[in-house]
ZAVEX-119274 format. One record per residue (C-alpha): residue in three letters; x, y, z. Coordinates in Angstrom, 1 decimal, m for minus. Layout:
BEGIN
{rest = ala east = X north = Y up = Z} .
...
# end
This chain:
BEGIN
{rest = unk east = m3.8 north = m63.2 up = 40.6} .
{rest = unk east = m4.3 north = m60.4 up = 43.4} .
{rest = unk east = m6.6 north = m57.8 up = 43.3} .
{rest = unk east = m4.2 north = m55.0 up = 42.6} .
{rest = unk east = m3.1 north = m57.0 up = 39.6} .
{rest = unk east = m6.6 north = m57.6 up = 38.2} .
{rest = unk east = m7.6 north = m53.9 up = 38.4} .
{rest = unk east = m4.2 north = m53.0 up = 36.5} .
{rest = unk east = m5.3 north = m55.6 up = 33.7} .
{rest = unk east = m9.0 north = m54.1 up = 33.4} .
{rest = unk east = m7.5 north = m50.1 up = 33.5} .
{rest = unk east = m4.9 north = m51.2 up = 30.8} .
{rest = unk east = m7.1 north = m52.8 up = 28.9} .
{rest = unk east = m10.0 north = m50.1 up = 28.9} .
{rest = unk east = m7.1 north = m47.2 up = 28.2} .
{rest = unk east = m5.6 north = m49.0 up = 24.8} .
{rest = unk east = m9.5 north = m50.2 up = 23.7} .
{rest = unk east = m11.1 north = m47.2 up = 24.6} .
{rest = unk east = m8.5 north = m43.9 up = 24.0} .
{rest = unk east = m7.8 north = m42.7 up = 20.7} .
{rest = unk east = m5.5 north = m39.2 up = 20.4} .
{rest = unk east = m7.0 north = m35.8 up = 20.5} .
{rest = unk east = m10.4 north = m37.0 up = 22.9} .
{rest = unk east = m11.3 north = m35.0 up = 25.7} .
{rest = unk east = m11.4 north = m37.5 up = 28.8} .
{rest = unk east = m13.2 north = m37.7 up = 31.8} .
{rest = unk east = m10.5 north = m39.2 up = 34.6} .
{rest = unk east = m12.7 north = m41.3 up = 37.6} .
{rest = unk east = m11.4 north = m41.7 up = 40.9} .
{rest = unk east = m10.5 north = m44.2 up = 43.5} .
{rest = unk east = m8.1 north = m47.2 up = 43.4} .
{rest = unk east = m9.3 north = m48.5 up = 40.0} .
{rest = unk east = m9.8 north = m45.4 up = 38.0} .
{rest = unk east = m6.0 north = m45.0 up = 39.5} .
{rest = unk east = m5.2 north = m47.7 up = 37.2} .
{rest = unk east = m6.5 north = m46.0 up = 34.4} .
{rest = unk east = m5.0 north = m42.8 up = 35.0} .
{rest = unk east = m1.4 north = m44.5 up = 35.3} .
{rest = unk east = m2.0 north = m46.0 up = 32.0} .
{rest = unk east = m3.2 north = m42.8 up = 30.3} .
{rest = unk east = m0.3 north = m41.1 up = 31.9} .
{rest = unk east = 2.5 north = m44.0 up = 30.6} .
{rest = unk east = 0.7 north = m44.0 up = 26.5} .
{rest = unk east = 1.5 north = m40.4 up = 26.3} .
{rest = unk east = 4.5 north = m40.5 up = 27.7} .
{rest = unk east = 5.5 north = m43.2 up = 25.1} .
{rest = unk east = 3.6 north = m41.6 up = 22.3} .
{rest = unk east = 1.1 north = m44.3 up = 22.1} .
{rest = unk east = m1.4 north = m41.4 up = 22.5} .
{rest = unk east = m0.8 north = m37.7 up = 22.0} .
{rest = unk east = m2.9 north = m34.3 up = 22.6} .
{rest = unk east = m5.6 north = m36.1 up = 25.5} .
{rest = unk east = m7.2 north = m33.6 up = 27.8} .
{rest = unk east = m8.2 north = m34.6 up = 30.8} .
{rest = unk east = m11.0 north = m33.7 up = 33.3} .
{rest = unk east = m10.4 north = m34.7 up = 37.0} .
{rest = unk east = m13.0 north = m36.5 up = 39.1} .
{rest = unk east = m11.2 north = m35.6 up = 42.4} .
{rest = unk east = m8.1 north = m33.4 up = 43.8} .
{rest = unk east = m6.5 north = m36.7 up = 44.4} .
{rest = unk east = m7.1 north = m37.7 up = 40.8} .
{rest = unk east = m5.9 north = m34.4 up = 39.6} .
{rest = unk east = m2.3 north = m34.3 up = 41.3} .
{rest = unk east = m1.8 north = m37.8 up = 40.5} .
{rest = unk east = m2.4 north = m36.5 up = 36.5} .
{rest = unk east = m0.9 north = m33.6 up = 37.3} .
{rest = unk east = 2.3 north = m35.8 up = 38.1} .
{rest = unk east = 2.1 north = m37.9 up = 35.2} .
{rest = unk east = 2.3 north = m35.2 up = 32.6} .
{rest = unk east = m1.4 north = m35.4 up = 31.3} .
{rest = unk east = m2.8 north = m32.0 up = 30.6} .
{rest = unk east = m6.1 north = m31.0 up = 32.2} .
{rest = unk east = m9.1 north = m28.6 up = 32.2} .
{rest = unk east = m11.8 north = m27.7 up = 34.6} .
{rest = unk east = m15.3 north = m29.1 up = 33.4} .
{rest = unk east = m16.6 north = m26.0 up = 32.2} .
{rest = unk east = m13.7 north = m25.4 up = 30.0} .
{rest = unk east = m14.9 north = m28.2 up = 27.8} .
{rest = unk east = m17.5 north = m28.3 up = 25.6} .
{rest = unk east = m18.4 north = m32.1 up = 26.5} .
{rest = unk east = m15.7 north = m35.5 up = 26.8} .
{rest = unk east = m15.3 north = m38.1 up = 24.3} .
{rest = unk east = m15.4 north = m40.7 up = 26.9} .
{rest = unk east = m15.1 north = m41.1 up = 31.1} .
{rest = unk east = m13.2 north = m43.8 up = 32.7} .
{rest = unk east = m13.7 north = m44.8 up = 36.0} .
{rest = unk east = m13.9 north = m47.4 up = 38.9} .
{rest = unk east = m17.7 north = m49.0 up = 40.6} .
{rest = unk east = m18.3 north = m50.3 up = 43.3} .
{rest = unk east = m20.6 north = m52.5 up = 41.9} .
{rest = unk east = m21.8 north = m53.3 up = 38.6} .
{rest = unk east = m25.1 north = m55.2 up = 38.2} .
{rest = unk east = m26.2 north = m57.2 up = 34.6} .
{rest = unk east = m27.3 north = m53.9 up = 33.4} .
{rest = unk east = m24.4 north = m51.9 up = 34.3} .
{rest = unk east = m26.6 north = m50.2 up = 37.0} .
{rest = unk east = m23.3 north = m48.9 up = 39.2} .
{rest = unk east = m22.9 north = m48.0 up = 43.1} .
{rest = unk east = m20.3 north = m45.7 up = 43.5} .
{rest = unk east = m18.4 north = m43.5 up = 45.5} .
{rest = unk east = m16.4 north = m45.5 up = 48.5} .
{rest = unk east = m13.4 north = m43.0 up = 47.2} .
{rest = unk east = m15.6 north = m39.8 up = 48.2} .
{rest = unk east = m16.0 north = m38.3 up = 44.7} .
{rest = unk east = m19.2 north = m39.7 up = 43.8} .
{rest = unk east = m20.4 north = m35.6 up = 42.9} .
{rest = unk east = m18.2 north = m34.8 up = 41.3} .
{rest = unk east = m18.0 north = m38.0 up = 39.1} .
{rest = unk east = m21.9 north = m38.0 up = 38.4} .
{rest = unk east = m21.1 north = m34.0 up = 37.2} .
{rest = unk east = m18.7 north = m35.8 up = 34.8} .
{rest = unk east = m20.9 north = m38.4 up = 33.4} .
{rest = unk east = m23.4 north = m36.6 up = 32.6} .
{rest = unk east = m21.1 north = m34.4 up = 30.8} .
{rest = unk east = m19.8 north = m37.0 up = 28.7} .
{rest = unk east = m21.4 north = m37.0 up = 25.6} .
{rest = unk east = m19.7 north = m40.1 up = 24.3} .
{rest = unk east = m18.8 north = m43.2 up = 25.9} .
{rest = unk east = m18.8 north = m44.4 up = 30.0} .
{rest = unk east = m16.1 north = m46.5 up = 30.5} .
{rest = unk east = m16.2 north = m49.0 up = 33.7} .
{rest = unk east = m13.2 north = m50.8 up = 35.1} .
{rest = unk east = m13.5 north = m53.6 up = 37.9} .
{rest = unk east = m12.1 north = m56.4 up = 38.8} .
{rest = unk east = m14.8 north = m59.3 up = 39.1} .
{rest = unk east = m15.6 north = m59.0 up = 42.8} .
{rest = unk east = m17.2 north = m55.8 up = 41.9} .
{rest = unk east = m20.3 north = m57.5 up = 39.8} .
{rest = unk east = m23.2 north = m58.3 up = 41.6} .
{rest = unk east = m26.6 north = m59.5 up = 40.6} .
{rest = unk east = m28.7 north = m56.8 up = 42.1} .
{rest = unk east = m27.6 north = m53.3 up = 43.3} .
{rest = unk east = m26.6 north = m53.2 up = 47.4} .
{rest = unk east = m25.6 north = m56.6 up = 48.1} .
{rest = unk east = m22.2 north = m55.9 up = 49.3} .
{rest = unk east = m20.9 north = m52.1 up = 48.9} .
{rest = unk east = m22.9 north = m49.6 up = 50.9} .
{rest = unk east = m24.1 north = m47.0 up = 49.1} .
{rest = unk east = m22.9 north = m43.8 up = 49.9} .
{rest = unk east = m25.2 north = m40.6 up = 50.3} .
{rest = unk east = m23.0 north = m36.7 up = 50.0} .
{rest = unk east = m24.9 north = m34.7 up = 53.0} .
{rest = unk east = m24.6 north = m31.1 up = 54.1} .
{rest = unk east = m23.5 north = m31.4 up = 57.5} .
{rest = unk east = m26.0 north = m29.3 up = 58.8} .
{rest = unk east = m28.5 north = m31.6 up = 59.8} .
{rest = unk east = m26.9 north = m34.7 up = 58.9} .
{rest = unk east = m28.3 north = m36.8 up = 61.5} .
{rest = unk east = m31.7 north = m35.7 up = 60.4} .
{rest = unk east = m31.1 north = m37.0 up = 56.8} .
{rest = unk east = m29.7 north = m40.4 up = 58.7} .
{rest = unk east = m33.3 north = m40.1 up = 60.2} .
{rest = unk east = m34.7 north = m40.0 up = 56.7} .
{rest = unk east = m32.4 north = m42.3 up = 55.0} .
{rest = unk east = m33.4 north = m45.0 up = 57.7} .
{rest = unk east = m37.1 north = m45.0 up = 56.4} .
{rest = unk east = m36.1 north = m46.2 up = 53.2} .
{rest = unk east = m34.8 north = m49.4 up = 54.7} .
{rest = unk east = m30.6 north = m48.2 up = 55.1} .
{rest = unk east = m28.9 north = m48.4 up = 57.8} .
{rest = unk east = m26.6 north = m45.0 up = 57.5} .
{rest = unk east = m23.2 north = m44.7 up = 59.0} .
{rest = unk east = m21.3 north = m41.3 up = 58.9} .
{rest = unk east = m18.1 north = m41.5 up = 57.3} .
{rest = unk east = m14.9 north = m41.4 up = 59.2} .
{rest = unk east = m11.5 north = m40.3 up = 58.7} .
{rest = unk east = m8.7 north = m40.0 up = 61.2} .
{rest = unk east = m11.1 north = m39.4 up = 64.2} .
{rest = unk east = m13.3 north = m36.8 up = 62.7} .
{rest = unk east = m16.0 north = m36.8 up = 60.0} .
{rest = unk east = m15.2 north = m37.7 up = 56.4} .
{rest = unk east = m15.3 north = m34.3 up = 54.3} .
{rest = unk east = m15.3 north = m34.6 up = 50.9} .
{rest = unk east = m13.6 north = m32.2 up = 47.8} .
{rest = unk east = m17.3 north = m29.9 up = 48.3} .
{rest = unk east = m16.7 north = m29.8 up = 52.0} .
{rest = unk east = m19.5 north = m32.1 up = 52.8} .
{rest = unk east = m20.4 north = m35.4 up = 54.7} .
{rest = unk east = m20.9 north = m38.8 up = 53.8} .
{rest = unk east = m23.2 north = m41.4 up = 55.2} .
{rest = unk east = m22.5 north = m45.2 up = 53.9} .
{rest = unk east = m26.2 north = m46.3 up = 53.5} .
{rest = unk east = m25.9 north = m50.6 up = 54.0} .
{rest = unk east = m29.5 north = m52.4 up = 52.6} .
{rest = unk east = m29.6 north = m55.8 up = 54.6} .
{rest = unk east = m32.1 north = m57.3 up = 51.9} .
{rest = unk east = m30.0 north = m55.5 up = 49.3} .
{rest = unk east = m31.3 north = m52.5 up = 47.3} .
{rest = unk east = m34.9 north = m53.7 up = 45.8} .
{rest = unk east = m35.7 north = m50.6 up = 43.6} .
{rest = unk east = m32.7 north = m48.7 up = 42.9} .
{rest = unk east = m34.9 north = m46.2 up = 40.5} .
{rest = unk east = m37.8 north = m46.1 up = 43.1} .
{rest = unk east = m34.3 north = m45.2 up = 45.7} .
{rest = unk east = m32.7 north = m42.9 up = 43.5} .
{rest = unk east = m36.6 north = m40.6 up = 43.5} .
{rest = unk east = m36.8 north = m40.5 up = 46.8} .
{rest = unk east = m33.2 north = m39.5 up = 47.1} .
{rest = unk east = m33.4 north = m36.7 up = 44.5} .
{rest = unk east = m36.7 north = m35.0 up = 46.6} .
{rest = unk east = m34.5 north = m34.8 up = 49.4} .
{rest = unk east = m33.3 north = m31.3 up = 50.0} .
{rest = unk east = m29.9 north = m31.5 up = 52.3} .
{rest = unk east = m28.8 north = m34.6 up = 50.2} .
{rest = unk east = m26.2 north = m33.5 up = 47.3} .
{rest = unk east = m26.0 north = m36.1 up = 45.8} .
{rest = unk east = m26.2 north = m40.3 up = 46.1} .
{rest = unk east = m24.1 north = m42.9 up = 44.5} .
{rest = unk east = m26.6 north = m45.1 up = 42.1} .
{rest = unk east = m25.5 north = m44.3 up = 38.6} .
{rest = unk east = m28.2 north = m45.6 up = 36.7} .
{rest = unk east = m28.7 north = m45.7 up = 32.9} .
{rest = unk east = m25.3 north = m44.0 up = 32.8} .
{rest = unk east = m22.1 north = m46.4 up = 31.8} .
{rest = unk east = m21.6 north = m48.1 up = 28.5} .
{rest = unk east = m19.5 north = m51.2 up = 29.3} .
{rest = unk east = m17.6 north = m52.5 up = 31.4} .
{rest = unk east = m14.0 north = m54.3 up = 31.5} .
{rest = unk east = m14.2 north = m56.8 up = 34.2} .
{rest = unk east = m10.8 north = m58.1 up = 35.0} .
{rest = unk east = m10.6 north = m62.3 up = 35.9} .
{rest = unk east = m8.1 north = m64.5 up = 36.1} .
{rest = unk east = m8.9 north = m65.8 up = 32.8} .
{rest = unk east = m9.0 north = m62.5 up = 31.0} .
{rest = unk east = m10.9 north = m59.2 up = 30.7} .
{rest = unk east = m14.5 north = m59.4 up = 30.2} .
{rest = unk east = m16.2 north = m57.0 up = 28.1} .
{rest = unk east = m20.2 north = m56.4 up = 29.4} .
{rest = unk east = m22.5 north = m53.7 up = 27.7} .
{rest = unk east = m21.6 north = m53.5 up = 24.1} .
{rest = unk east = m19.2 north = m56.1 up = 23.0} .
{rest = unk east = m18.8 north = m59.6 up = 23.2} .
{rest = unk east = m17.4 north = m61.4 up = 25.7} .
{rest = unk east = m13.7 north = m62.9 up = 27.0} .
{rest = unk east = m11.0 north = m61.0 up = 25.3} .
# end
């Protein structure tokens, strides 16, 4: 089974678990969280689930919604979501996350913390790792004034920082600012200890270590969707 194939089964299988009519839903981005959103998009359109809002991670996320039918509202027009589904990067035993290899990793931590009910994850398996850094850098949202100083800074806590590119210039994301991919040779050792030293860092908007955030997981195999957090296992 490709990978495109195993991300559809965890997104579908998330959607029709997790969604229930009338919640308020927080839509993730990137390829995965894509899956989901196509799923939401197709139940409402075949009355499996009526009167969802949604709340977009991303512009991309929104005009793919926005094309699908499902109604949306900015995040301050809701009091809180019943649940947020999106992709990881990677997903450790304790659902520790890296995200943000779409660019959106603001503006989805905005929407996590906003949810007041459940985090949803969808991956397929090559996304779980046993420790936090061992193969997705982590990105890092910059201002671009005095990016390379924050590489500077970023290189002290053992990363090696690349600046995002896109078509020959630098990467800008939704807010208009840089991204540097941090890579951890050894892996990340501390990812609380990290995500302290990140937060004290004025010029850094905001990293992609969600920690303490999701509630489970759908990992997608070949043999089925797992279920990690909160559930049991094979499905």
């Amino acid at each position: 089974m490709s990978t495109p194939e195993l991300k559809e089964r965890a997104a579908q299988h998330a959607v029709a678990a997790e969604l229930k009519s009338g919640m308020c839903v927080g839509l993730g981005s990137g390829s995965t969280a894509a899956c989901a959103v196509n799923a939401l998009g197709k139940a409402l359109q075949d009355g499996t689930l009526q009167a969802i809002i949604g709340v977009p991670t991303s512009e991309a996320t929104a005009r793919q919604a926005v094309a699908l039918g499902i109604p949306l509202r900015e995040l301050h027009e809701v009091e809180g979501l019943d649940v947020t589904i999106d992709g990881a990067d990677e997903v450790d035993p304790a659902l520790n996350l890296i995200k943000g290899l779409g660019g959106a990793l603001t503006r989805e931590k905005m929407v996590a913390q906003a949810t007041t009910g459940r985090y949803v994850v969808v991956a397929d398996e090559s996304k779980v790792v046993t420790g936090l850094g061992q193969h997705a850098p982590l990105p890092v949202e910059v201002l671009p004034f005095g990016w390379r100083f924050q590489a500077q800074r970023l290189a002290r806590f053992g990363a090696v920082p690349r600046l995002r590119m896109a078509d020959g210039a630098p990467f800008l994301t939704d807010n208009g600012n840089h991204i540097l991919d941090c890579t951890f040779p050894d892996g990340i050792d501390d990812p609380q200890l990290l995500e302290w030293l990140l937060i004290a860092l004025a010029g850094i908007v905001e990293h992609g270590l969600f920690l303490d955030i999701a509630t489970v997981a759908y990992i997608a195999t070949p043999d089925g969707v797992q279920r990690l957090g909160d559930g049991p296992g094979l499905e």
